[in-house]
N, C-alpha and C positions, 0 to 999 in steps of 0.2 A: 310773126307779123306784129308791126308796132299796133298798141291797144285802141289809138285813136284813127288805125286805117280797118278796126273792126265794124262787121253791122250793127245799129243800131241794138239790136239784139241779138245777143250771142247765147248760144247754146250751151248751159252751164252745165259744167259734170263735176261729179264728186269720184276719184278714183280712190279704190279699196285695193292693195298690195302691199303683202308682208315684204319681199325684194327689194332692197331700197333702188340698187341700181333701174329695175324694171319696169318699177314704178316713175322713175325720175325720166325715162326712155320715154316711155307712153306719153306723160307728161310733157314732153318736150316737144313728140313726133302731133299730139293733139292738138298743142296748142301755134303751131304752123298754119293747122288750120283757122281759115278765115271767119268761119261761124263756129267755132267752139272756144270755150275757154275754161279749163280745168280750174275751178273755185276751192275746190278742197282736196285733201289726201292724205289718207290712212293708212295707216301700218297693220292693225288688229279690228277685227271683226266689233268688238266690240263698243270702237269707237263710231263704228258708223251711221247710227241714227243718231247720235248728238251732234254728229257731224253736220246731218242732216237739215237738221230742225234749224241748226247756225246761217251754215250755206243758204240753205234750200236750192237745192243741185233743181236741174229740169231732169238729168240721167245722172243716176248709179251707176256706174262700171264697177263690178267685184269679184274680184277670187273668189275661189271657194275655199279652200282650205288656209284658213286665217287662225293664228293664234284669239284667243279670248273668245270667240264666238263665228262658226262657218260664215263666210258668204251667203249661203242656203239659208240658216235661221235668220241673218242680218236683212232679207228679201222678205223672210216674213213679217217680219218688224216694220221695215217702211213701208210695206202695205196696211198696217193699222197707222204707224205714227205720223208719214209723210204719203199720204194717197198719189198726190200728182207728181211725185217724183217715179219715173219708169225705170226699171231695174235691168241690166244687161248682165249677165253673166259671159266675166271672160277666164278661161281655165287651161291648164295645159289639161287637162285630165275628162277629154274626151267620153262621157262614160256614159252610159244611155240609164242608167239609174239617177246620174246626177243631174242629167238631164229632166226626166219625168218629177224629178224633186222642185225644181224647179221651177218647171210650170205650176207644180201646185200650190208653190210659194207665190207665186203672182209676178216672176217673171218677167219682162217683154221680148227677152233674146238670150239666146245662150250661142256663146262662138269659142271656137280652141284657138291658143293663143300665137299658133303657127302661119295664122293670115296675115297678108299686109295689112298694114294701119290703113290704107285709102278704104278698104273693105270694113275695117273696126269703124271711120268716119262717118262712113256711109248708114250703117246701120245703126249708130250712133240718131244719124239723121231721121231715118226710117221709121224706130222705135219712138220718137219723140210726137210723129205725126198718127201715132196708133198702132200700126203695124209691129208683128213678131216676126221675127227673126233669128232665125235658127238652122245652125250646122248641116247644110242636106245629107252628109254621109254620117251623120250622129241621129237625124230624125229618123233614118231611114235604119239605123242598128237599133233606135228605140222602140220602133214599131215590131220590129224580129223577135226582138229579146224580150218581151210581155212585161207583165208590173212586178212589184217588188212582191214577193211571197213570205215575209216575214210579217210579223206584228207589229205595233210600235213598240209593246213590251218586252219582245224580245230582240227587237233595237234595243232596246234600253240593255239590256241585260249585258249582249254580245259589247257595246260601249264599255261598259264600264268594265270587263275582263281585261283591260289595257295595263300593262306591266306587271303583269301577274297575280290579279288579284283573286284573294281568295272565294269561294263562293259565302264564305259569309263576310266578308267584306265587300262584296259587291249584295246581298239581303241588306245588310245595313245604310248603304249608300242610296240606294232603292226603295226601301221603307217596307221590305219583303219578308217571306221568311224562308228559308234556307230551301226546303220543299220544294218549293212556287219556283225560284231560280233555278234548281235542279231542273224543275221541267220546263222552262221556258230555252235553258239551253240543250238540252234535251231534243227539243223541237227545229232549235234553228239550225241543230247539227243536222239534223233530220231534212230540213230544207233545204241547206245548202250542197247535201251531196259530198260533207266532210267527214273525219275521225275526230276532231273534239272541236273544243269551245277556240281555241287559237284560229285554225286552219278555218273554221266555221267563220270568225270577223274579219280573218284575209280578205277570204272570197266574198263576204262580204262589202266589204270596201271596194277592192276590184272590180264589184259590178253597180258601185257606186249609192248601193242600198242603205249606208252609213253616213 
């Protein structure tokens, strides 16, 4: 819609999508809409609170798995650096850990990326007036599936095993020492119901604990 047949006030978003096509889709199907107008757009996670602070979006929309820095941490950030901007997480990846990360990142919606746009609009809209807004067959496998039973350290630990690193390459990555990461992977093997440190940050990621 032409910019001078929008409301007086339009509802700014900033979209977060490594896709270029996906993001340019979203981009297109949003800005159709009569009270939205996509102000910015990012490729990597880490551009998105400078994005932020430029814009000043009213709503974030973002992937989660973003080069440079997740969506998940990019949420935590604009909740210290831009408070009144509200956060929606949109994801193919359904996951009821990415989910509860989420909210505790500060949130205002989490939606999988299989809905129509009239529904992304809508809660687009929602989210802007207070209200959360969240996946009912995702809330509803969040509440099943209980909290994350790992640590954050050994988050950190199971992270940094990514392409085969050694255990003292990952003590030194971590400021650890060799010991301590034996037993914190140790442990998350133990958690997860695995055979080693690999099959331990699968399953971990898969329940979106990561």
């Amino acid at each position: 819609m032409p910019r001078d047949h929008r409301p007086a006030k339009s509802i700014r978003v900033l979209l977060a999508e490594d896709q270029g096509m996906m993001r340019g889709a979203l981009a297109l199907l949003l800005g159709m809409e009569a009270d939205i107008e996509v102000v910015a757009q990012v490729s990597a996670g880490d551009a998105i609170v400078d994005a932020a602070l430029t814009h000043r979006p009213d709503v974030a929309l973002l992937d989660i798995e973003l080069p440079g820095m997740s969506g998940l941490d990019a949420a935590a950030e604009l909740r210290n650096e831009a408070p009144d901007c509200r956060v929606l997480i949109l994801t193919t990846f359904g996951r009821p850990g990415y989910l509860r990360r989420a909210m505790e990142a500060g949130a205002a919606g989490f939606l999988v990326k299989d809905g129509p746009v009239e529904e992304l609009a809508e809660a687009i809209r929602r989210v802007l007036t207070g209200e959360t807004v969240i996946d009912p067959a995702l809330a509803a496998a969040a509440l099943s599936a209980g909290p994350n039973p790992l640590t954050g350290r050994e988050c950190d630990v199971l992270k940094a095993s990514v392409d085969g690193a050694t255990v003292a390459d990952i003590a030194t990555k971590l400021h650890l020492s060799e010991s301590t990461v034996r037993n914190y992977l140790s442990s998350a093997i133990g958690k997860t119901g695995t055979r080693n440190r690999m099959e331990a940050m699968r399953e971990a990621r898969q329940q979106g604990w990561l």
